[in-house]
N, C-alpha and C positions, 0 to 999 in steps of 0.2 A: 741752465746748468753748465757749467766751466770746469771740465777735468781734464789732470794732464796724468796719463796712465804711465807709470816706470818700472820696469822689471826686468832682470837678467833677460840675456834672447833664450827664446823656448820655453819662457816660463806662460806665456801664451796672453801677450797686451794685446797682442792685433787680434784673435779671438774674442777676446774678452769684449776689447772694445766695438766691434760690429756685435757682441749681441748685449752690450749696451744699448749701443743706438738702435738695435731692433726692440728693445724693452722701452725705448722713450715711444719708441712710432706706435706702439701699443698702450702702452698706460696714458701720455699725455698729447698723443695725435700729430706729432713732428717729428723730424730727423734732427740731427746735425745735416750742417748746410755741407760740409766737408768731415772727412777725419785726417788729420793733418800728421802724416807721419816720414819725416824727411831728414830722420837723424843720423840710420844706422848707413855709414858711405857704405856700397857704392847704391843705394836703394833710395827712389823718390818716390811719393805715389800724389796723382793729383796736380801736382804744377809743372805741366797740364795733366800728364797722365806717369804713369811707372818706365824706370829708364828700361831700354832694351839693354841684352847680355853685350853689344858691342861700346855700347853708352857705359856701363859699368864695369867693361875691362879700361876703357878711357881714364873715368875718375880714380880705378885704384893704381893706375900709373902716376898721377898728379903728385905735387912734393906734396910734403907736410903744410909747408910754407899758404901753397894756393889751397887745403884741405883745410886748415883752420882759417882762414880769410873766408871760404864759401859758409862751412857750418856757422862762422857765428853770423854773417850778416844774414845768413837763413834765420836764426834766435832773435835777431835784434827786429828784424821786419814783424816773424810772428809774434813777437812780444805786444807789438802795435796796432796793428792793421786786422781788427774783426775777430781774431782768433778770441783774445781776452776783453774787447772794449765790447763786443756785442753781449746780448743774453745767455746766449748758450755758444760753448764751444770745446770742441775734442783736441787733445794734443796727446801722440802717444809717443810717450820718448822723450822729447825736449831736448830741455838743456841739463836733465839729470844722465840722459842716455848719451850725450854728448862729452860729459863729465867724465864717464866710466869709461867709454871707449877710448874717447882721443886720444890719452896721456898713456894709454898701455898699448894700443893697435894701431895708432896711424902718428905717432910721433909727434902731436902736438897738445899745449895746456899741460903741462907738469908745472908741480908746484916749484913757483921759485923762478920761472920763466915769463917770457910776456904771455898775454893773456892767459895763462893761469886758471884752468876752468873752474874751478871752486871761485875764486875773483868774479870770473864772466856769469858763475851760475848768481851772483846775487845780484850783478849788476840786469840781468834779464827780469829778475824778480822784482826787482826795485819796481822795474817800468810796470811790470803786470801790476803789481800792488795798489801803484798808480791809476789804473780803470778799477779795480777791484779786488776785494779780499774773500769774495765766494770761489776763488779755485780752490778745488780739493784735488789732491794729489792721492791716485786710488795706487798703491802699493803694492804689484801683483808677485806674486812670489811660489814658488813650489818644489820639492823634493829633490832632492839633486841626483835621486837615479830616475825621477820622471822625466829629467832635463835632459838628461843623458840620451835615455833609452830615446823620447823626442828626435835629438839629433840623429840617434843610428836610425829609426823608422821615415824623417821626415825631411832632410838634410836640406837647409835655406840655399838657394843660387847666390854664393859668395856670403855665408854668413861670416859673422863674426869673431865669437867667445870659442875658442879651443876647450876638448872637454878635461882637461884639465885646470883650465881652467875656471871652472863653474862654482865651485866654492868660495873664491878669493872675488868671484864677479859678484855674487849674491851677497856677501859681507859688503866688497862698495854700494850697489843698490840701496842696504841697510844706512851706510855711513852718509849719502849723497843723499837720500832724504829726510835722516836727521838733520841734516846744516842745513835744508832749503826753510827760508822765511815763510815760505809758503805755510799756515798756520791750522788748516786743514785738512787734515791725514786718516786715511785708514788703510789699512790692510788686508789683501784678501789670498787664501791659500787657494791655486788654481790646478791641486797636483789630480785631483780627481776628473768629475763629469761636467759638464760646461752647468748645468744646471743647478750643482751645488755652489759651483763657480758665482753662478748669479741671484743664487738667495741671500749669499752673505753679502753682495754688493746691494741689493734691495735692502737687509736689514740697517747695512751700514750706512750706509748712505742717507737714509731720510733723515736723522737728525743737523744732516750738511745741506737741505734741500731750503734753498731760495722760495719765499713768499711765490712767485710767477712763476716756480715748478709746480706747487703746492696747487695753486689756482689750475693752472693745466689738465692737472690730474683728476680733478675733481668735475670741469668743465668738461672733459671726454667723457668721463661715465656718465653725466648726464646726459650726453649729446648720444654717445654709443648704446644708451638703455642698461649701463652693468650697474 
């Protein structure tokens, strides 16, 4: 299974996405090897581990200039390297979360400039399309006074999207996963309980599910007695 989760921040991918992969480790007996989320500056998690609060005053000192140099070659590596050539793999954010932010929050990829993120977002996809055409791009979205209220109850260390602007971000998330090549889509509204959250990715999902999910799935319950 190959998904790359995109949604305004707050609308809840990093959520979402750990109880994904807690729904694979139960229905098909694996994890993802990693969840690969390294889009939003000044935030890494995984390579090796999550930057510290002195590591992330660093990066958002950095120009624009060394900001779009790091995130794309961060895009161009994970485009290659295991995330999309293996069987299964998690990306939350991307190059659609990369898209949205750069050109409005950190000064780089407007249109009409070099690298150009809409440009960069296909030239990434090209590459993926290249190992494969089973990513599903899972579409997380939700209520703009969930989003909100979210932010006043939960407030990220150095988030990103100002709450005004949450509207005009949730319209690009809209418009950035219309343009993606990427040819499998669906959407899930995450404004409620994590678990209505994950029935509609269960429902939706199984018609996007690879032959060796399919087998997985079937191979656990045998083996687990359900």
């Amino acid at each position: 299974m190959r998904l790359l989760l995109a949604g305004c921040e707050y609308a809840g991918t990093t959520t979402v996405a750990h109880a994904i992969d807690d729904w694979m480790a139960e229905n098909m007996g694996t994890r993802f090897s990693l969840i690969h989320e390294h889009w939003k500056i000044p935030h890494t998690s995984g390579h090796p581990d999550n930057t510290t609060t002195e590591e992330q005053e660093w990066l958002l000192q950095a120009t624009p200039k060394f900001k779009e140099m790091h995130q794309r070659h961060s895009l161009y590596y994970h485009a290659q390297v295991g995330t999309f050539s293996s069987s299964d793999g998690m990306v939350v954010g991307g190059h659609i979360d990369d898209a949205a932010y750069g050109p409005l929050y950190f000064g780089y990829g407007q249109k009409g400039y070099n690298f150009d993120r809409e440009l960069v977002m296909h030239q990434v996809e090209k590459t993926i399309l290249y190992f494969t055409n089973d990513t599903v791009i899972v579409h997380i979205t939700a209520d703009t006074g969930v989003i909100k209220q979210r932010m006043k109850d939960d407030p990220h260390e150095n988030g990103i999207i100002k709450s005004d602007d949450v509207d005009k971000m949730k319209e690009r998330f809209e418009e950035l996963v219309a343009w993606s090549l990427l040819g499998r889509k669906i959407k899930i509204d995450n404004s409620g309980a994590l678990v209505d959250t994950m029935a509609q990715f269960v429902s939706k999902i199984e018609p996007h599910m690879t032959d060796t999910d399919r087998s997985r799935i079937l191979a656990h319950r045998v083996l687990s007695g359900g």
